[in-house]
C-alpha positions in Angstrom: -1.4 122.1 -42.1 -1.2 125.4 -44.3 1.2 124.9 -47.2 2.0 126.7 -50.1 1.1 125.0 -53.2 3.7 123.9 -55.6 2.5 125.9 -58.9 0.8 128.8 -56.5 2.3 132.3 -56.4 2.7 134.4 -53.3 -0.4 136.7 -53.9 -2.6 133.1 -54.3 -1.1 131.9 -51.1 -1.5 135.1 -49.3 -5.1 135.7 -50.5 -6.2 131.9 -49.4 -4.4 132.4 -46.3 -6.4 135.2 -45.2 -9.9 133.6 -46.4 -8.8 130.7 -43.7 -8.0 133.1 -41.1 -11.4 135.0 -42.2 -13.5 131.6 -41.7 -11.5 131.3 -38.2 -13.0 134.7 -36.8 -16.2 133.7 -37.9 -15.6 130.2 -35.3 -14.3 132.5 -32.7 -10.6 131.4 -33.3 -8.5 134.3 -33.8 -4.4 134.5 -33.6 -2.2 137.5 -33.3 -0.3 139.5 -36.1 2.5 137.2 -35.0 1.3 134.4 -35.3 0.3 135.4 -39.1 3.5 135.7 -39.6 5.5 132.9 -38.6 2.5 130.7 -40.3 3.2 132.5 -43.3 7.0 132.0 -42.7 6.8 128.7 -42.4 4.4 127.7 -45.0 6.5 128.6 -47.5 8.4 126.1 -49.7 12.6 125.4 -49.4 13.2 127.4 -52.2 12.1 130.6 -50.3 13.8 129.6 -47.1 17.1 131.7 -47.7 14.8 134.7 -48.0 12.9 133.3 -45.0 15.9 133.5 -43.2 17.0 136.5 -43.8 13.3 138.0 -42.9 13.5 136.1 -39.4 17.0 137.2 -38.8 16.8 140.9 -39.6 13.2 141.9 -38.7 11.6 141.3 -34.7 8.7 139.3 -36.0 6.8 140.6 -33.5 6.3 143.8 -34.4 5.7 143.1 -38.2 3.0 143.2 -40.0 1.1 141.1 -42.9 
C-alpha cells in the first residue's frame, strides 16, 4: 500500500508516486486521473485529512487533475 512517509514532504510523495505509476505503464497497468487522485487522497497522513476533506467535499474528483 502507497503511503506517505512520516518525515517526507508532499513534492517527495508526489514525485515517488508518479515514478510507481511510471513503472506501472511500462507492465501495462495503467489507472485513470481519478484514480490518481483518490490514491493520492488517501495516502496522505491524519494530519492532512481536514484538508483532505475539504478537497473531496468541494471539488468532483472526477474531473480533477494531478
Amino acid at each position: 500500500l502507497f503511503m506517505m512517509k512520516e518525515d517526507e514532504d508532499i513534492e517527495t510523495m508526489f514525485t515517488r508516486f508518479q515514478t510507481l505509476v511510471s513503472d506501472l505503464k511500462v507492465l501495462k497497468k495503467s489507472y485513470t486521473t481519478h484514480d490518481h487522485v483518490k490514491k493520492i487522497l488517501r495516502c496522505l497522513p491524519q494530519q492532512w485529512r481536514p484538508k483532505v476533506t475539504a478537497i473531496e467535499e468541494a471539488k468532483d474528483l472526477k474531473k480533477m487533475s494531478l
